[in-house]
C-alpha positions in Angstrom: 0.0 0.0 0.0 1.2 3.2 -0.8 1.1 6.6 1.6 -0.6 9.4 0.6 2.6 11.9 0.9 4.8 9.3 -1.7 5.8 11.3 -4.7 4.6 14.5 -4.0 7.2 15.9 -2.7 8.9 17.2 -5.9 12.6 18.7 -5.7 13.3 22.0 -8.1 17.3 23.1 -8.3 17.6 26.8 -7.6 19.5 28.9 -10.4 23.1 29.5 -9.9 23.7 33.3 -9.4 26.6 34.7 -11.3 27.9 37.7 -12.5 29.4 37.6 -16.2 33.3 37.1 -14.8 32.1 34.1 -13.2 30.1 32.7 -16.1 33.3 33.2 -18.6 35.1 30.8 -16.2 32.2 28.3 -15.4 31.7 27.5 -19.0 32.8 24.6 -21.2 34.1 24.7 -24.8 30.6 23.6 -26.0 28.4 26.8 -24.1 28.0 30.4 -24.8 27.3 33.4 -21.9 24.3 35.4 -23.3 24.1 38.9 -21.5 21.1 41.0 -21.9 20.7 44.0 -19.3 18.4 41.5 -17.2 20.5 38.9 -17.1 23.2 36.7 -17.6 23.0 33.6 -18.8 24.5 30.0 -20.0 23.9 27.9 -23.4 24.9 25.4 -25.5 26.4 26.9 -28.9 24.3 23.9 -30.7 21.1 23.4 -29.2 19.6 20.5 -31.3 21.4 17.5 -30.3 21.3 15.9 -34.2 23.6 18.5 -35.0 25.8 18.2 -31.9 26.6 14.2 -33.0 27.1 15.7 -36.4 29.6 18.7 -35.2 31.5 16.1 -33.2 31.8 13.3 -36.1 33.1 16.2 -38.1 29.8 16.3 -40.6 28.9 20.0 -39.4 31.5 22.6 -39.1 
């Protein structure tokens, strides 16, 4: 039998804060830092992953 508080309890990470001389350093080889006057923020340079497998098997330039 299940209890009535199973699964609800649903667990959310909290965005990392960071100004833009910390986001330059976090980054890997694959992201970009967007800044807009808002905010800062952290992406992948190829954001469908069929062209990711293709960049990397040398396909895509």
């Amino acid at each position: 039998m299940r209890s009535k508080g199973e699964g609800s309890a649903e667990h959310f990470n909290v965005p990392r804060v960071m100004v833009l001389d910390d986001a330059l350093e976090y980054i890997d080889d694959s992201e970009l830092v967007e800044v807009t006057p808002k905010s800062v923020r952290i992406r992948k340079i190829v954001m469908d992953e069929l062209d990711e497998k293709r960049r990397h098997r040398g396909i895509i330039k």
